[in-house]
Structure formats: structure tokens, C-alpha cells
One Martini backbone bead per residue (centre of mass of N, CA, C, O) as a GRO file, in nm:
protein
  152
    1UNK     BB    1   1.789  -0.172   3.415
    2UNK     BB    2   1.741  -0.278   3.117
    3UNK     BB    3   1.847  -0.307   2.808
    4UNK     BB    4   1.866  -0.215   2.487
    5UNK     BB    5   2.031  -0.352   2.258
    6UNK     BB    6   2.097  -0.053   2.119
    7UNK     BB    7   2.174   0.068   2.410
    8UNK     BB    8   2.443  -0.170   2.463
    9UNK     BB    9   2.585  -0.067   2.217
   10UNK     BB   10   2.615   0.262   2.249
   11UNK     BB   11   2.768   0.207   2.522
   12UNK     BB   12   2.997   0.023   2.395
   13UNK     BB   13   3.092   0.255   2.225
   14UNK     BB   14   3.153   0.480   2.412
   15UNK     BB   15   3.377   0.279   2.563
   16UNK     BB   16   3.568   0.177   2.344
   17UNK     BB   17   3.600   0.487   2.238
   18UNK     BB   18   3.640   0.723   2.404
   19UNK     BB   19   3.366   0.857   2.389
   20UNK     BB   20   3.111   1.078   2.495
   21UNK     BB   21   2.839   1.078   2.685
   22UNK     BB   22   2.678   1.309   2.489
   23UNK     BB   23   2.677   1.138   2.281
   24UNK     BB   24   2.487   1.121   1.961
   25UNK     BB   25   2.243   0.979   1.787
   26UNK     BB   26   2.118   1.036   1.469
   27UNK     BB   27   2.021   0.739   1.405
   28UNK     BB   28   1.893   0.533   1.180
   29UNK     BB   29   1.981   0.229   0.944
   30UNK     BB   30   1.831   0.069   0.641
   31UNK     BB   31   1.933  -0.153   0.436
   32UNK     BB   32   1.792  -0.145   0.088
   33UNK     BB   33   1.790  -0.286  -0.252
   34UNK     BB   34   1.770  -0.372  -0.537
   35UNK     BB   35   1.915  -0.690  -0.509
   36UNK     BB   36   1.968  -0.612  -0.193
   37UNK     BB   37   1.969  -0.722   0.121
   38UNK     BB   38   1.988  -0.610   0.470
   39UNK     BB   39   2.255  -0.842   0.471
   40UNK     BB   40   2.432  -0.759   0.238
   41UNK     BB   41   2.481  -0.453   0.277
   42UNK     BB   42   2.632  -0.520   0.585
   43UNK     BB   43   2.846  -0.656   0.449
   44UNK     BB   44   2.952  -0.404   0.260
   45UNK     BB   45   2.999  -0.233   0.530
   46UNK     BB   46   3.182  -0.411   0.692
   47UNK     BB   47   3.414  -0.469   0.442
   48UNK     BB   48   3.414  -0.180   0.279
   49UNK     BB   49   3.245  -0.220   0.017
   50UNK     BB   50   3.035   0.039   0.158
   51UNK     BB   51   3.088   0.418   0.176
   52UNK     BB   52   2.777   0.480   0.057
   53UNK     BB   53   2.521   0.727  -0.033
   54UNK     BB   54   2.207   0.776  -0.202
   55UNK     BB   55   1.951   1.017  -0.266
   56UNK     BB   56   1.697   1.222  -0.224
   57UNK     BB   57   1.621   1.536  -0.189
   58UNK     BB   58   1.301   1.542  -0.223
   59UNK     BB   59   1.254   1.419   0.027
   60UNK     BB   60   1.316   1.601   0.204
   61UNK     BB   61   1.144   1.813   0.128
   62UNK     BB   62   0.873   1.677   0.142
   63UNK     BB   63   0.930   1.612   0.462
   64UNK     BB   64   1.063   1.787   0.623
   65UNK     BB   65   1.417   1.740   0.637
   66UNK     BB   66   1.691   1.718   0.742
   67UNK     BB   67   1.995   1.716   0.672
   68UNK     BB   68   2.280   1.560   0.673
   69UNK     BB   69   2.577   1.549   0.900
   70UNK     BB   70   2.866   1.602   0.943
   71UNK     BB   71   2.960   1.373   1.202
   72UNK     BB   72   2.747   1.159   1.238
   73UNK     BB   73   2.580   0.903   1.436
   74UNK     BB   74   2.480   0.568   1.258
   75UNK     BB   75   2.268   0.306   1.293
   76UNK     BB   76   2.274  -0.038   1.187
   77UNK     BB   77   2.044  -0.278   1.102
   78UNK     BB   78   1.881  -0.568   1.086
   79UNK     BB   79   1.603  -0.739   1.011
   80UNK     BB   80   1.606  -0.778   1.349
   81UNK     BB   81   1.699  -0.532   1.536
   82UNK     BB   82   1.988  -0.514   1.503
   83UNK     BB   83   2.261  -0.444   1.591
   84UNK     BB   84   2.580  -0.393   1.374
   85UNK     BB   85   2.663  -0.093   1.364
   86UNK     BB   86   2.876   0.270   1.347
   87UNK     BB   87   2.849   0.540   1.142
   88UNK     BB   88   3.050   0.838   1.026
   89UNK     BB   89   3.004   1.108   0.842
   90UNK     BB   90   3.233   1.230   0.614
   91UNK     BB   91   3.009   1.341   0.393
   92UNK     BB   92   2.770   1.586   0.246
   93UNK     BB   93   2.635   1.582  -0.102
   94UNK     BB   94   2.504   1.823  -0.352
   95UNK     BB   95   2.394   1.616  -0.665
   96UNK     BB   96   2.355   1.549  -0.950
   97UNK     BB   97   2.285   1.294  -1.124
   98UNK     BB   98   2.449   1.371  -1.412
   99UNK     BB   99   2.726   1.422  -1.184
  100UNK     BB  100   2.819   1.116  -1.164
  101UNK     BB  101   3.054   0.953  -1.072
  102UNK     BB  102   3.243   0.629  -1.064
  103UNK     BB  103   3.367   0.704  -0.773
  104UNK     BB  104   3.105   0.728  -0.617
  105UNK     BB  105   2.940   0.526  -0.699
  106UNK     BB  106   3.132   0.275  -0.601
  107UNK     BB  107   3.085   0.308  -0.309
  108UNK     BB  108   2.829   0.171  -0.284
  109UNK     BB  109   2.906  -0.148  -0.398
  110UNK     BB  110   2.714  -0.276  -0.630
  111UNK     BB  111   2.872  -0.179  -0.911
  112UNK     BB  112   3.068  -0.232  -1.210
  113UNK     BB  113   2.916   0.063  -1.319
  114UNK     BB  114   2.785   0.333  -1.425
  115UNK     BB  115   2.512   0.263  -1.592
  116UNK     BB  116   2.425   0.064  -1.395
  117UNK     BB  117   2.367   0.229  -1.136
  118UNK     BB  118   2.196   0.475  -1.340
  119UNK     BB  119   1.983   0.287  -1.389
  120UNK     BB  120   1.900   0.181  -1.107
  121UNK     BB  121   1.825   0.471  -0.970
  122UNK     BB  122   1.625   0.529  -1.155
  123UNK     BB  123   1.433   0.337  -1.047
  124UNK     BB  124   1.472   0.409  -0.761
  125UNK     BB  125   1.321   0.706  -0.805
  126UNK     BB  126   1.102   0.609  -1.006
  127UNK     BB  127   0.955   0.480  -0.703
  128UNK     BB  128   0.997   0.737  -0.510
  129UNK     BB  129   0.821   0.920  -0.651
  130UNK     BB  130   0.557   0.743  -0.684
  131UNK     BB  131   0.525   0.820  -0.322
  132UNK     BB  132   0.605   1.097  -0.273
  133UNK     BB  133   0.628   1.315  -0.490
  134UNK     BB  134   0.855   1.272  -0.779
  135UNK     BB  135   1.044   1.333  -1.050
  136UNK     BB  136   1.257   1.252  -1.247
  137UNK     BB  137   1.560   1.372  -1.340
  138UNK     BB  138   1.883   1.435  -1.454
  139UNK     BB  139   1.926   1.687  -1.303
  140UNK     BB  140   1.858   1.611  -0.975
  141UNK     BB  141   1.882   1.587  -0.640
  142UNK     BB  142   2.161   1.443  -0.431
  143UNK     BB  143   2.247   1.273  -0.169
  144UNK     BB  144   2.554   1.236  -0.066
  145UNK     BB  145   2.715   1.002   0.147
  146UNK     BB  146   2.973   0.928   0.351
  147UNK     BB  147   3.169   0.672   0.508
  148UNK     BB  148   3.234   0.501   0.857
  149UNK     BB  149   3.323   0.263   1.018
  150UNK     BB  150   3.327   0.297   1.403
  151UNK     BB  151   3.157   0.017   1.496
  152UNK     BB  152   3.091  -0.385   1.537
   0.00000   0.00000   0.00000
């Protein structure tokens, strides 16, 4: 039987990394934001200069969807549906928007400065919420995932 592209990622990092025939991938991840295509984000991603996301918590809620735990790993594709990599949660952290530092903001690996950061997040915020069904307020909470690859 062939494998899929996807699954012969996952056990060649099984066996590259002496991880446990019975770990399991918790998802995947199509990394994508406005002005970073998700070739850019993989690059950012690949090269340890992104290694944050930030969600809304309020698409859990409203999803009835588990928020992420510390120590899954999530396979990350790129536009053509290969896999590139394995990232491990690092830390899963619920942040009011208005209570994000630029230590954390600079993770995510795009802004210059806090400013920028919080202007951009909230246009996506307020983005995902007209589609979502729900509002920004600025003191929201978010879903902080910091990461590292483990695979690639």
C-alpha cells in the first residue's frame, strides 16, 4: 500500500526523531495572513523567525472546538498540500488582546513594532468576526500558541 504524501512525513519523522509508533498528530496548519503568503509564513516558520500564532478565542467558542494543548504536534502544508514541517506547542495561553506585549506580538515573526502588530491583528480580528460571528473589543481574548519545529 502507498502511502500518502502526508503519512510518509509522519512516519519518516517518527523514526528520524525515536518518537513512539503510537504518537499522534493533532492537525494540521495552513499558515496564511494578509501580506504573508503561506510560502512566506513557512519560510518564517523553517527559519525560526515565527514561532507564535495568535487566534481568537471566541472561533473556539463559537466552533465548539477543543482549544490547542501544550505538546500536540501539528503538521504545517504548504499551498500545494505537502507537508513541510512538524511543530510542537510549546505553551497555549489565554491573552486579553489589549494585554499583549511585544515580546509575544514579535513572535508571530511579521511587525516591526507593537503598533503595527495590533493595528494588523485587529483588522484580522475584525475580519474574522464578520464571517465568525463575533466583535473585536480590545480586551478579547486570544488564543497565544508559541511553537517549535521539531521536523523538517
Amino acid at each position: 500500500m502507498k502511502l500518502s504524501p502526508a503519512d510518509k512525513f509522519w512516519n519518516d519523522f517518527l523514526v528520524s526523531t525515536n518518537r513512539d509508533s503510537e504518537d499522534r498528530c493533532a492537525g494540521d496548519i495552513n499558515f496564511e495572513s494578509k501580506g504573508f503568503s503561506n510560502d512566506v509564513q513557512i519560510s518564517m516558520i523553517l527559519s525560526g523567525a515565527k514561532t507564535a500564532v495568535f487566534t481568537s478565542f471566541a472561533s473556539y467558542a463559537i466552533d465548539g472546538e477543543p482549544l490547542p494543548v501544550t505538546g500536540e504536534l501539528y503538521m504545517v502544508f504548504d499551498r500545494s498540500d505537502n507537508p513541510r514541517a512538524i511543530i510542537q506547542l510549546e505553551s497555549v495561553n489565554i491573552v486579553p488582546f489589549n494585554e499583549v506585549t511585544w515580546l509575544m506580538a514579535s513572535q508571530d515573526g511579521e511587525d516591526s513594532n507593537l503598533d503595527e502588530w495590533k493595528s494588523k491583528m485587529q483588522e484580522n480580528l475584525e475580519l474574522e468576526g464578520s464571517i465568525v460571528g463575533f466583535d473585536f473589543t480590545p480586551d478579547m481574548k486570544l488564543v497565544y500558541q508559541t511553537f517549535s519545529v521539531v521536523y523538517k
